[in-house]
BABA-820827 format. One record per atom (N, C-alpha, C, O): x, y, z; residue in one letter. Coordinates in steps of 0.1 Angstrom, whole numbers, padded with zeros to 4 digits, always signed. Example, Ala and Ser with C-alpha at 12.3 -4.5 7.8 and 13.67 -1.06 7.14 Angstrom:
# BABA-820827
+0132-0057+0078A/+0123-0045+0078A/+0132-0033+0078A/+0142-0033+0085A/+0128-0022+0071S/+0137-0011+0071S/+0129+0000+0079S/+0134+0011+0080S/
This chain:
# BABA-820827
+0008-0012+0000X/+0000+0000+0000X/+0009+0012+0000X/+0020+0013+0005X/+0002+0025-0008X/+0011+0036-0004X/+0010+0042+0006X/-0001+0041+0012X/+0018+0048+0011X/+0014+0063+0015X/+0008+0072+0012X/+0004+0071+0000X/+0005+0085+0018X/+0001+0094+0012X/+0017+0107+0014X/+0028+0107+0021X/+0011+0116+0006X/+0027+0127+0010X/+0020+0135+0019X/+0008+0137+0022X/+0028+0139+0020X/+0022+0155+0033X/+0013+0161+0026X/+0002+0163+0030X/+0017+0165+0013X/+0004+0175+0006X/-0008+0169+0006X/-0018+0174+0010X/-0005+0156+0001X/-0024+0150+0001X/-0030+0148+0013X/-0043+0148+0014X/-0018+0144+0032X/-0026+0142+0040X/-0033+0154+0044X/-0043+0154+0051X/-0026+0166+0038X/-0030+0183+0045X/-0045+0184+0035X/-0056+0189+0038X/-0041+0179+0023X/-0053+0180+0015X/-0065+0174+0021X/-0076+0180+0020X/-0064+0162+0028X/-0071+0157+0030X/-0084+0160+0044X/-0095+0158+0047X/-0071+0168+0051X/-0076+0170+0069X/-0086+0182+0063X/-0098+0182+0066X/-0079+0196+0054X/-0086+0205+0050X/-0097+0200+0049X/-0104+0202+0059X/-0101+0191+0037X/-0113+0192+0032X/-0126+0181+0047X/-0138+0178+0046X/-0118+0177+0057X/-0126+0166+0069X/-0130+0180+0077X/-0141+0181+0081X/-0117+0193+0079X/-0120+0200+0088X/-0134+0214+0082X/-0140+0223+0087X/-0134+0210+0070X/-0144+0217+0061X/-0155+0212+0065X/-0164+0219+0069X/-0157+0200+0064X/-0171+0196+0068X/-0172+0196+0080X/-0183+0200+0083X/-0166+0195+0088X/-0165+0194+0102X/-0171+0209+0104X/-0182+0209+0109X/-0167+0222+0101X/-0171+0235+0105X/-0188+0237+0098X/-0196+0246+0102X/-0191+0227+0088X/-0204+0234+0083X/-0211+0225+0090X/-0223+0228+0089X/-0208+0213+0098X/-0213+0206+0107X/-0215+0212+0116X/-0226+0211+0121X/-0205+0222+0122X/-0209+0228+0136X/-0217+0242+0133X/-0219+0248+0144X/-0222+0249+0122X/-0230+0257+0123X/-0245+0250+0122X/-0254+0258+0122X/-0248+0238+0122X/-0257+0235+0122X/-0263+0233+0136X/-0273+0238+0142X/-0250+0221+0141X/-0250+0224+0160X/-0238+0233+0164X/-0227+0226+0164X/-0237+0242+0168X/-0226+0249+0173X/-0220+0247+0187X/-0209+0250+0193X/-0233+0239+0192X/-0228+0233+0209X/-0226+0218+0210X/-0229+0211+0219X/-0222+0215+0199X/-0217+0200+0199X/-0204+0198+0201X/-0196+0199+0192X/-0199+0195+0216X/-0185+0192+0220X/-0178+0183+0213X/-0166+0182+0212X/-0186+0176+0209X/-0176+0163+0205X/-0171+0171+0192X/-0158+0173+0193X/-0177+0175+0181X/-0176+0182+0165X/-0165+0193+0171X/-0155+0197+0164X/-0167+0197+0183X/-0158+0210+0186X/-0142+0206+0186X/-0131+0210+0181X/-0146+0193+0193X/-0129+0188+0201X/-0123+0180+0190X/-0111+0181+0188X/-0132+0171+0180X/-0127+0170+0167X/-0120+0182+0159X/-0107+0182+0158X/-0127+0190+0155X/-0123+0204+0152X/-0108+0208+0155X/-0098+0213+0149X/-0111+0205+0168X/-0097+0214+0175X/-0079+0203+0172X/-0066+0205+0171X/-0093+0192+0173X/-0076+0178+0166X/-0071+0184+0152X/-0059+0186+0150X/-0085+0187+0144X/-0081+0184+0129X/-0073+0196+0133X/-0062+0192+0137X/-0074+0210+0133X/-0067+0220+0132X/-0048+0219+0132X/-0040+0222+0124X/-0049+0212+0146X/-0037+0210+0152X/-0028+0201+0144X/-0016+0204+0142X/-0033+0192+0139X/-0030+0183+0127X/-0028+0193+0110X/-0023+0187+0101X/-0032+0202+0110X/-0027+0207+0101X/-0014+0219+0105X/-0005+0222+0096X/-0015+0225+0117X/-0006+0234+0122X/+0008+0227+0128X/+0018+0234+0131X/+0007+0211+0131X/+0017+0202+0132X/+0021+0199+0119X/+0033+0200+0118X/+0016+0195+0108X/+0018+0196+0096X/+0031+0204+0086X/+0039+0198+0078X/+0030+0219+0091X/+0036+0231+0085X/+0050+0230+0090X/+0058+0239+0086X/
């Protein structure tokens, strides 16, 4: 199996933390979507 490279995994978190944010305008006080949220981010700012 391959890997993925950094670009495609950043590609990839972008577009999870994309849905994730249009998820939380639906529920805004959903902790769990929040603390997800707060992984993906970190995962892209560990990334750089």
């Amino acid at each position: 199996m391959m890997g993925l490279t950094n670009r495609q995994f950043q590609g990839f978190v972008r577009l999870t933390l994309a849905q994730i944010e249009r998820a939380l305008k639906e529920t805004p006080d959903n902790k769990e979507l929040q603390e997800l949220k707060d992984i993906f981010q970190n995962m892209l700012e560990d990334g750089n």
